[in-house]
C-alpha positions as CSV (number, residue, x, y, z in Angstrom):
1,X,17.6,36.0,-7.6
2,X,14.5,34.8,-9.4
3,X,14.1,31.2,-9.6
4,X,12.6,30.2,-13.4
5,X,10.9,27.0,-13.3
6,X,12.6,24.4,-16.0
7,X,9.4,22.9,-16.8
8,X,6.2,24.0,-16.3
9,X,3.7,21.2,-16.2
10,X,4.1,17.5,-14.9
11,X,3.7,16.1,-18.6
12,X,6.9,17.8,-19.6
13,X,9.0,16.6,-16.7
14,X,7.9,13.0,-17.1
15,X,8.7,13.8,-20.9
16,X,12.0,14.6,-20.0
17,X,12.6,12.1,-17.6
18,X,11.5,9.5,-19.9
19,X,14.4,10.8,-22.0
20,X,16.5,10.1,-19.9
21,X,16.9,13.7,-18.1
22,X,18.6,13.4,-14.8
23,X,17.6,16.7,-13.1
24,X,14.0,15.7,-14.1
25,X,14.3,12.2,-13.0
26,X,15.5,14.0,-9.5
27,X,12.4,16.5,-9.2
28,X,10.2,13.9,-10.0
29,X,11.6,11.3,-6.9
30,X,11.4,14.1,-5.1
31,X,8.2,15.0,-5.7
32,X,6.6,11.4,-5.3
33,X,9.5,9.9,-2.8
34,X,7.8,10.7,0.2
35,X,4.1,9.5,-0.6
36,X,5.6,6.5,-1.6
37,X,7.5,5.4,1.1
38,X,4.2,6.1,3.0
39,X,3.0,3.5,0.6
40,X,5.8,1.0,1.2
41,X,5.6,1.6,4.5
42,X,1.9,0.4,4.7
43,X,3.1,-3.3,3.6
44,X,6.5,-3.7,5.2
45,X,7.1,-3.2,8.6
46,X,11.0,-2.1,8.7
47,X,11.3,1.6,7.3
48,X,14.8,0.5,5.8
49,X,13.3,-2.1,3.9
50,X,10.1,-0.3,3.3
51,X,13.1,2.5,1.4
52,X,15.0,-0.6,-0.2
53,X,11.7,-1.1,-1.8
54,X,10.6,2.0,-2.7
55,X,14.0,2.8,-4.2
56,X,13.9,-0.7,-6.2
57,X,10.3,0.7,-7.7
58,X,11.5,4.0,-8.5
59,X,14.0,2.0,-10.8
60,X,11.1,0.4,-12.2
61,X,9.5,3.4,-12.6
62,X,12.1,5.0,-14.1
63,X,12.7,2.4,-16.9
64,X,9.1,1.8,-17.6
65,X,8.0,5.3,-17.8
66,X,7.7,5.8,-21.9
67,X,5.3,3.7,-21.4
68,X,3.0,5.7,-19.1
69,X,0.5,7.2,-21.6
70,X,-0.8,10.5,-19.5
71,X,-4.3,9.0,-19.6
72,X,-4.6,9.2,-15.8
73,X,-2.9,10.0,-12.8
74,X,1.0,9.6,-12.9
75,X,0.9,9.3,-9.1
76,X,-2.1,6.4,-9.5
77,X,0.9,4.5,-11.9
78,X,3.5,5.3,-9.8
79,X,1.4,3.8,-6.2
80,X,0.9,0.7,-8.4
81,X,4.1,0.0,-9.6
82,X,5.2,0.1,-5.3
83,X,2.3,-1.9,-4.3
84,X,3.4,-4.7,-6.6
85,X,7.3,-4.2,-5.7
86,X,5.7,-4.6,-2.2
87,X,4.3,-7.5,-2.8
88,X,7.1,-8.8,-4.3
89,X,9.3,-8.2,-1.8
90,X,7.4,-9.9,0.7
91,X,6.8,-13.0,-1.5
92,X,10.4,-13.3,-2.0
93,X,10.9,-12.6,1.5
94,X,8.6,-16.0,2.2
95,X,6.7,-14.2,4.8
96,X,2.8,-14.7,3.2
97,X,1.0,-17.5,4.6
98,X,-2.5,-17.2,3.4
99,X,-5.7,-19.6,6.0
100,X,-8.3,-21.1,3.1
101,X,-10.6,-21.8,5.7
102,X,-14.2,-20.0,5.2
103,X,-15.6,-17.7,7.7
104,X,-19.2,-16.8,6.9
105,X,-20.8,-13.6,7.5
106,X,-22.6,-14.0,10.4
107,X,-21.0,-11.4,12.2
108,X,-21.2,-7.7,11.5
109,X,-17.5,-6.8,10.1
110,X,-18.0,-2.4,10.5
111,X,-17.9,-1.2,13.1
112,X,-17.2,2.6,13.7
113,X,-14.6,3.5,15.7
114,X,-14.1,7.5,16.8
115,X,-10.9,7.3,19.0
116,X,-8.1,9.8,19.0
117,X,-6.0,7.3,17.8
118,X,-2.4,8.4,16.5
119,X,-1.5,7.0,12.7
120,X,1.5,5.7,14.1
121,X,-0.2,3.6,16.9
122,X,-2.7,2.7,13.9
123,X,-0.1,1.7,12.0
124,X,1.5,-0.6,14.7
125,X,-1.4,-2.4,15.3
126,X,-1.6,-3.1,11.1
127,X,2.0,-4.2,11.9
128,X,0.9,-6.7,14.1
129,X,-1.3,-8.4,11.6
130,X,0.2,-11.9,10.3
131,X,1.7,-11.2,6.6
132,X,-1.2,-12.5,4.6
133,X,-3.8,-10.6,6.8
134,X,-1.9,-7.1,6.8
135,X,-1.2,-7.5,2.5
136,X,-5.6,-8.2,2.0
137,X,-6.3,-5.4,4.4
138,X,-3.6,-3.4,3.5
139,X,-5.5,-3.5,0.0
140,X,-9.2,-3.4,0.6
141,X,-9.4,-1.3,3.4
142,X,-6.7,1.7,2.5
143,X,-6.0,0.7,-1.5
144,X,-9.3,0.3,-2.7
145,X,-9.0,-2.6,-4.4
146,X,-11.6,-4.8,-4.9
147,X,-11.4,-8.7,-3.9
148,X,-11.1,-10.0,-7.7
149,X,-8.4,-7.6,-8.1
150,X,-6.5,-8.7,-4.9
151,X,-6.5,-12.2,-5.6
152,X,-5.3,-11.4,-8.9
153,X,-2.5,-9.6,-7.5
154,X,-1.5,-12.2,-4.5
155,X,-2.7,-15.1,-7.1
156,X,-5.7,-16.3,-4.4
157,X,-8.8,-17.1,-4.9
158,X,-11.6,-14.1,-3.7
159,X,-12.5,-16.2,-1.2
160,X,-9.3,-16.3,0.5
161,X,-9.1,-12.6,0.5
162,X,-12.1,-12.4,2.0
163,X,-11.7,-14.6,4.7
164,X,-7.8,-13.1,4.8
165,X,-10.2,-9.3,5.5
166,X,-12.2,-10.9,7.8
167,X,-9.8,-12.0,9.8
168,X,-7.7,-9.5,10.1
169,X,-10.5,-7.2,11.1
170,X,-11.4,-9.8,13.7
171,X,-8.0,-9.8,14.4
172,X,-8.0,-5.9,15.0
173,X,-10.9,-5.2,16.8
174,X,-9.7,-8.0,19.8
175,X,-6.7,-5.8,19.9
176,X,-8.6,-2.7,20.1
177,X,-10.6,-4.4,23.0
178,X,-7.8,-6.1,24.6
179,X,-6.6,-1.9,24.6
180,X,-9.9,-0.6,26.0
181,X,-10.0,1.4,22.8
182,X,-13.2,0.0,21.8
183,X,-15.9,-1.5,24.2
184,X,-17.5,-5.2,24.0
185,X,-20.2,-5.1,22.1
186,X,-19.5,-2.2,20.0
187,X,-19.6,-3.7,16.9
């Protein structure tokens, strides 16, 4: 038997499933699910709640998406639309506490690490980070985003977020030590 593909490009099955289009609403979560629990996963801890989440910003996704206008990636919208329903989640959840206090740069914050570390002991150790410190590097470091932009989102100042980065990365690398995973002095 010959399968026949309904739709044939990812504009028509957002069209439909802007329409309302339940089969195309399915391919679609099905399609994009799985990236974004990765996604959701990244900012909370407990994969049930991390899928509470997702599944709470599918919903979004699926009521907002006439207004998606195909002038960029869909999967770009979609990530956004979970990384604020993850940050929503864990203001709600009363969990961010963000330190003001100012660390100046007088340390070198890179530092290259070539380990065979696994994602999910990576991930663990993100895990570990105090809630404020995991959402800024959470952002920066995997996201992309750009300070301004993150204390947009977590309404911050920028220099919060950076100090919230530098920590965290402090935070890290003492863990990575404490592991023998990097060396002192390998900054």
């Amino acid at each position: 038997m010959k399968i026949i593909s309904i739709y044939n490009n990812e504009k028509q099955l957002i069209k439909k499933a802007a329409g309302g289009n339940p089969e195309a609403q399915k391919r679609l979560y099905g399609q994009f699910a799985p990236k974004m629990l990765g996604v959701c996963r990244q900012y909370v801890k407990d994969l049930h709640f991390a899928e509470d989440v997702m599944i709470s910003g599918f919903l979004k996704v699926f009521e907002n998406l006439e207004t998606f206008r195909f002038e960029g990636s869909f999967e770009g919208w979609v990530r956004r639309i979970m990384i604020r329903e993850c940050i929503s989640y864990i203001r709600k959840q009363q969990f961010v506490v963000y330190d003001d206090e100012i660390y100046e740069r007088n340390e070198v914050e890179t530092s290259t690490i070539s380990t065979d570390l696994d994602v999910e002991h990576i991930q663990k150790l993100i895990d570990s980070l105090p809630e404020g410190y995991k959402l800024v590097f959470v952002l920066y470091v995997i996201e992309g985003y750009k300070h301004h932009e993150i204390a947009a989102s977590l309404q911050i100042s920028e220099s919060t977020s950076k100090s919230q980065l530098f920590k965290a990365r402090k935070m890290l690398r003492e863990k990575l030590e404490q592991q023998n995973i990097i060396g002192y002095g390998s900054r």
